[in-house]
C-alpha positions in Angstrom: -16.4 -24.1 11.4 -19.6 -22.6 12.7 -22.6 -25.4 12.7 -25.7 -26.2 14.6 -27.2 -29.4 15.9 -31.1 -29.4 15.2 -33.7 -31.3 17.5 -33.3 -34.7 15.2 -29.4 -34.4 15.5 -29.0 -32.8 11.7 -26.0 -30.9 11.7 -25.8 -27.5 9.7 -22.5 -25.8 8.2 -23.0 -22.4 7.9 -20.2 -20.3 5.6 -17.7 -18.0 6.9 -19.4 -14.8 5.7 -17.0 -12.4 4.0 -15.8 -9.2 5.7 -18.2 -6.5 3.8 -16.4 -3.4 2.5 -17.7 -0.3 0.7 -17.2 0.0 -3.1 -14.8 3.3 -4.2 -16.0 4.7 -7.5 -13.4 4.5 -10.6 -11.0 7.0 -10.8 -9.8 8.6 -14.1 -7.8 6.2 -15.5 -10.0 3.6 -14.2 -12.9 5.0 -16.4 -10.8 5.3 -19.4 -10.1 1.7 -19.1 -13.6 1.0 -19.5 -14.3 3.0 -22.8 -11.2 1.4 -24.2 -12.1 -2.4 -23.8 -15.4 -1.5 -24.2 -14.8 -0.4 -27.6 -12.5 -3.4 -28.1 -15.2 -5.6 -27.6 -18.0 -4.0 -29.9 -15.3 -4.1 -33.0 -14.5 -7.6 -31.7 -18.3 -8.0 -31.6 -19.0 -6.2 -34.9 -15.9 -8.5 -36.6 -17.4 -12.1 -35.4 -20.7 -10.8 -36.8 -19.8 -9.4 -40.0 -17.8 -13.1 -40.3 -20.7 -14.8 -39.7 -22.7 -13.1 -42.1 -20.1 -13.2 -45.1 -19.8 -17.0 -44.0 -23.6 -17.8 -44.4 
């Protein structure tokens, strides 16, 4: 594990840094994923809410 000693004899433990990697944009399918749970989650959304409201 990297560290350093400083003048007072403190020792810091510095993190492995990850290795860093470009990003790919979604493909097709990838996309279409999105609008499909993203949709799931506003009726799931809309559902607690209209719940809460017939509830109150």
């Amino acid at each position: 594990m990297p560290y350093t000693t400083e003048e007072d004899g403190l020792v810091n433990n510095f993190a492995v840094e990850p290795k860093v990697y470009t990003a790919e944009p979604p493909n097709k399918t990838q996309k279409r994923n999105y609008i499909v749970w993203g949709a799931l989650a506003a009726v799931f959304v809309a559902g607690v809410l209209a719940i809460a409201v017939a509830a109150s």
